[in-house]
N, C-alpha and C positions, 0 to 999 in steps of 0.2 A: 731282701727279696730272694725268690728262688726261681729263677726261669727255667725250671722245667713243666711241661703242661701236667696241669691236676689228673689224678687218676681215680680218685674216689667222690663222691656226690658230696653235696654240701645241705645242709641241716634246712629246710622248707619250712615257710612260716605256714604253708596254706594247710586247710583245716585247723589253725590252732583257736582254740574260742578265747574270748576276751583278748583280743591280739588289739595294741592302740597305736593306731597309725602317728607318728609326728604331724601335726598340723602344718602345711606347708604357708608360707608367708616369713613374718618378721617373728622370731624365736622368744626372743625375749617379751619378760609382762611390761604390761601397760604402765605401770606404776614406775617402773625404771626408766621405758624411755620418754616420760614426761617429766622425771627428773634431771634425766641427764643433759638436757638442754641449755635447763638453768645452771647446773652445775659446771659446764663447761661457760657458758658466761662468767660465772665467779670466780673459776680461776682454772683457765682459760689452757693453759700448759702442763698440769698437773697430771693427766694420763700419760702423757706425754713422756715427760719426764719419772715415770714409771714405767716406762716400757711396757702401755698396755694398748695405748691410742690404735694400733695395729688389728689388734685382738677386736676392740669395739669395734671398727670398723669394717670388718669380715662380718662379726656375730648382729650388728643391724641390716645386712643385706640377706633378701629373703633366702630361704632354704626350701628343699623339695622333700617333703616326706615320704610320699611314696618310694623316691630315690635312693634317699638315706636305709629305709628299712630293707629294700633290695640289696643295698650291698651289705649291709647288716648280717642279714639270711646268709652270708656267705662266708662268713667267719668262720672257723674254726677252733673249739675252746684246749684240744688236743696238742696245736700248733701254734696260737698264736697267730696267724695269718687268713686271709681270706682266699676260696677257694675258686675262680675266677675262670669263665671258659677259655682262658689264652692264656693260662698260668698262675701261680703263688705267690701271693705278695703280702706285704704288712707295711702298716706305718711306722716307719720308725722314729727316735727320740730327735735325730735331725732333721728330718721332714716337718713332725709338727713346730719344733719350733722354729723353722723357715717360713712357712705357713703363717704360724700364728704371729711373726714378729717380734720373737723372743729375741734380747742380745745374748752377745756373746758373755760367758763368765767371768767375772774379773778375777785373778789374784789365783793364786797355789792354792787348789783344793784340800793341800797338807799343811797349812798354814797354821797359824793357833788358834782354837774350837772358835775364840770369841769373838773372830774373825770373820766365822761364816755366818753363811744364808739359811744352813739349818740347822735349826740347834735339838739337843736331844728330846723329847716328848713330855720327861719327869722333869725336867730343869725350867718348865713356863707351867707356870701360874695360872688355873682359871681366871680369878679374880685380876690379876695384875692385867690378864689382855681385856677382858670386861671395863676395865677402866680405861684403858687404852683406848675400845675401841667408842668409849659411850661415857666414859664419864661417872660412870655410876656404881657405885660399889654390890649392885647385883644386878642382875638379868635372868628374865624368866627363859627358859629352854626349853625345847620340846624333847620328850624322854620317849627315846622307840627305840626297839632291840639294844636295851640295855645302853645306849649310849646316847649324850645331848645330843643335840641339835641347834643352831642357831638358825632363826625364820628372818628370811637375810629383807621381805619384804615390811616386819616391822622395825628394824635395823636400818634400812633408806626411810620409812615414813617418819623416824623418829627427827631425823635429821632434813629432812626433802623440804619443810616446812619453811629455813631460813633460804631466803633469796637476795640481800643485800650483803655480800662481803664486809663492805664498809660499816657495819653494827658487829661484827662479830668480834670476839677476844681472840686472842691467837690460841689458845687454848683450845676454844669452842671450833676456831677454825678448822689445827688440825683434828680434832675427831672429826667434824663434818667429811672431812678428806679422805681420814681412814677411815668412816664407814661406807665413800662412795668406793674404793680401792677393793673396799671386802664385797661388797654386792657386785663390785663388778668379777672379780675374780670368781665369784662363786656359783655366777650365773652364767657366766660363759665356758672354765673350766672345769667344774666340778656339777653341770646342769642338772637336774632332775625338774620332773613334774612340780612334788611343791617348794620347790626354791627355798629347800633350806639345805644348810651344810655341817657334814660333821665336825663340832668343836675340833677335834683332834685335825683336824687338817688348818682350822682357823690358828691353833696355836705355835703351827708349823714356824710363824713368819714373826719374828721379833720387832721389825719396825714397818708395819702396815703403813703405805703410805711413803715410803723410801725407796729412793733408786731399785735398791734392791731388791725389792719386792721381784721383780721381774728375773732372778735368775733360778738359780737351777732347782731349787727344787719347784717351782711353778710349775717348770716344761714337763719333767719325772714324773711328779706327784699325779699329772694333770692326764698324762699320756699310759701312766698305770691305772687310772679311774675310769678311761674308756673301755680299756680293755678287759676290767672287772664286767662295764656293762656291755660290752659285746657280748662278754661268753656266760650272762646273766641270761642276755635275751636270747642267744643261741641254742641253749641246752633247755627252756623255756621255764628259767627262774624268772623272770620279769617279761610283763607283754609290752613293756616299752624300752628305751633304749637311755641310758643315762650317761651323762659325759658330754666331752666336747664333739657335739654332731657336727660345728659347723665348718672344723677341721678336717673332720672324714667327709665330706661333701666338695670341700676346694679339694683335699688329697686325692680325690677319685676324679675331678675335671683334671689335674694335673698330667696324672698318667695317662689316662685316653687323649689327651693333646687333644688335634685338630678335630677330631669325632666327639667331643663335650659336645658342643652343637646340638645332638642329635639327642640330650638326655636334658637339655634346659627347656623342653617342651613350650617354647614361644609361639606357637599354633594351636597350644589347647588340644593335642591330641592323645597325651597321654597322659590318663588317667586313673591308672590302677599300677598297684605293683606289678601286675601279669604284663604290663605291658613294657617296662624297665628290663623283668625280666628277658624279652625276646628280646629287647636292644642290646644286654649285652652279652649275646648269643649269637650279636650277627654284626659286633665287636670286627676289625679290621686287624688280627693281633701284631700285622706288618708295622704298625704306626704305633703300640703302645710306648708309651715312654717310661722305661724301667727309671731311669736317675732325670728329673726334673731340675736339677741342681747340680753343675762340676764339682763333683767332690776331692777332685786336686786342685783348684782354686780355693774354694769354700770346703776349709777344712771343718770335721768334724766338732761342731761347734758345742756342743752338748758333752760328747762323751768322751775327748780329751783335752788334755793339756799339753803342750807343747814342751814344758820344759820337765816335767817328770815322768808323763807317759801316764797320770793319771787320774782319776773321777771320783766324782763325791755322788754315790747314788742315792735315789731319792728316797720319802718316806713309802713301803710298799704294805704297813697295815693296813690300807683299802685293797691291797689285793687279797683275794679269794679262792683263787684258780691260780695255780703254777705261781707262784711266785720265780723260783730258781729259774723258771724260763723269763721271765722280764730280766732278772739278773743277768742273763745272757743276753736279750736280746737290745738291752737298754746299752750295750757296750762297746767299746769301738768295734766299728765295723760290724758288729754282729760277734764276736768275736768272745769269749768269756772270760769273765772277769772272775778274777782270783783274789776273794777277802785278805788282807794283808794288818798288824796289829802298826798301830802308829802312835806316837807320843802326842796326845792331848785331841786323840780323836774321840769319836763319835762309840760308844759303848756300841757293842756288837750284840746280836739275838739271833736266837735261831730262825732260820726264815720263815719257820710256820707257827709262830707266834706274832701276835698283833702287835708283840711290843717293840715288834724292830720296825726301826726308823730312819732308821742311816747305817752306811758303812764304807770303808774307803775300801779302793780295791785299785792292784793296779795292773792294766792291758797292754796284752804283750804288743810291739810294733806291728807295722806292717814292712 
C-alpha cells in the first residue's frame, strides 16, 4: 500500500457501451453448486484436506456487482493499485491468501525441482494430465486465441453423475476428486463468464487433488490473473471483470472496517454503481484499515521463507500488463526481488514472453 492521498483521477466506467455488470447473488453456475453437495457427502473432508474448503466457502456467499465493478473502476493498470478517495492501495500476495485461506508453504522453495508445487510448463504432458484428470486418453478442448481451453462445466457433468462412493474403483474415485479440485479451483480462482480455463494453468499442478494443490502457485498464479483482468477491464479490453471477484469484495470490506456496513446495501438502497461511487467519496478515511492482518505476528506467508530469505514465484504467462511490476510487487514486503541461477531450479525466460513460468529469486531482509 501507499498511504499517500491519490493525485490523479481513476479510469470511469460511465459512458462505456456494452459495459456487463457482475450479477450480484451466488457467483458461481448452477451446475457446480448442485454438485457440490453431493460431493461433499461423498467425501466429506476432501476440500478440506486441499486447502480449499475456505475458498468455497467465501465464493458461495453472495457478492455485490455493482460494488465489485466500483472499485474495479479504480484500478490503475500503470501502477498496479487502486486509486481510492483516501489513498493508494493494492491487494497484495498475503492478503489474498489470508482471505482466501490459503496455507502456509511447506519446505525450502530451493529444494530439489521434484520436490515442488510448480513444476516447468514443457516438463507435463497434455495427455498425461488429461488422463489424470478423466481417465481418458483425449479430451475435446475449446480452441480461442490460439490456445486450449478446458470447459470445466463438462469436466464436473462428466463426473457429477456418480453419487454413491461405495460403487466407485479407487481409480474412478480419484478422478472424480480431481475433477471436483479443478472445477473448483477454476471457478473461483481463475473465474470468467464461460467457465473455462486455460490448459496451461490446468498443467500448472502435478498432483490435482493433493495437499498440495493449495500452495504457492495457486495464491501467485490466482492473484496475477486478477490483476490481468483488472487492467483488462480498466484500460477497456474487456466489459467484464475476470478473476477472483470474491477476494476483491471481502479485500475491500476488510479495509473500510467498521463503514462495510454501509456498502452491503441490506435496505435495498443502493442500486447502481453511481451510487457506491458516492459511498466511497464520503469514505471516513480516519478508520481505514491499511494492514487487516499483524504482519509481525503472521509473517509473510506467501512471499518468504524464513530460513533462506527466499520465493518461488508463480507462473505469470497470464500476465499481459507489467509483468516486472508483479515481480515486485508479489515480493516480500513489496520489496524487489532479484532473479538468482540455482542448482536444479526452474528454467528461467525473459519476462515478456509467455514462456516463463517460474523463477526463484531471493529478497533482501527487512
Amino acid at each position: 500500500k501507499v498511504s499517500s492521498h491519490m493525485t490523479t483521477s481513476y479510469s470511469s466506467c460511465q459512458g462505456r457501451s456494452g459495459l456487463r455488470i457482475i450479477p450480484s447473488g451466488v457467483y458461481l453456475p448452477q451446475w457446480y453448486l448442485s454438485w457440490y453437495p453431493t460431493f461433499r457427502c461423498m467425501f466429506p473432508d476432501h476440500l478440506e484436506d486441499c486447502g480449499l474448503e475456505e475458498a468455497v466457502s467465501l465464493a458461495i456467499q453472495p457478492i455485490n456487482g455493482n460494488l465489485i465493478h466500483a472499485i474495479a473502476e479504480r484500478w490503475n493498470p500503470r501502477t498496479n493499485t487502486f486509486l481510492f478517495p483516501w489513498g493508494e492501495m493494492t491487494i497484495t500476495l498475503d492478503e489474498f491468501s489470508n482471505i482466501m485461506g490459503l496455507s502456509e508453504p511447506k519446505g525450502d522453495p530451493r529444494g530439489p525441482i521434484e520436490d515442488q508445487f510448480l513444476v516447468n510448463q514443457g516438463q507435463v504432458k497434455t495427455l498425461e494430465v488429461i488422463r489424470k484428470l478423466t481417465g481418458k486418453r483425449s479430451w475435446h478442448f475449446l480452441e480461442k486465441d490460439g490456445h486450449q481451453y478446458l470447459q470445466l462445466q463438462e469436466l464436473g457433468e462428466t463426473y457429477s453423475q456418480f453419487v454413491n462412493p461405495a460403487s466407485l474403483s479407487r481409480t474412478v474415485a480419484d478422478k472424480y476428486k480431481n475433477s471436483m479440485v479443478t472445477c473448483t479451483v477454476g471457478l473461483i480462482f481463475f473465474n470468467n463468464e464461460e467457465h473455462i480455463m486455460d490448459f496451461r494453468i490446468a498443467r500448472l499442478f502435478r498432483k490435482w487433488g493433493h495437499v498440495k494443490v493449495r500452495h504457492i502457485s495457486i495464491a501467485m498464479a490466482a492473484l496475477a490473473f486478477l490483476y490481468r483482468g483488472l487492467a483488462k477491464f480498466s484500460i477497456g479490453d474487456a466489459d467484464s471483470i475476470e478473476g477472483c471477484v470474491f477476494a476483491l469484495q471481502a479485500w475491500f470490506y476488510k479495509h473500510v472496517g467498521p463503514q462495510s456496513c454501509h456498502f452491503q446495501n441490506t435496505d435495498g438502497q443502493l442500486s447502481s454503481m453511481e451510487h457506491y461511487r458516492r459511498k466511497m467519496e464520503e469514505v471516513d478515511d480516519s478508520t481505514i484499515i491499511w494492514d487487516f492482518f499483524d504482519r509481525e505476528v503472521i509473517k509473510s506467508r506467501y512471499t518468504y521463507n524464513s530460513v533462506r530469505g527466499s520465493l518461488l514465484l508463480g507462473p505469470f504467462f497470464i500476465i499481459e500488463y507489467h509483468p516486472e511490476r508483479c515481480l515486485r510487487q508479489f515480493s516480500l514486503r513489496q520489496r524487489k526481488a532479484y532473479p538468482i541461477e540455482s542448482e536444479g531450479a526452474i528454467v528461467e525466460c525473459e519476462l515478456d514472453t509467455e514462456e516463463w513460468s517460474g523463477i526463484y529469486t531471493i529478497c533482501p531482509a527487512t
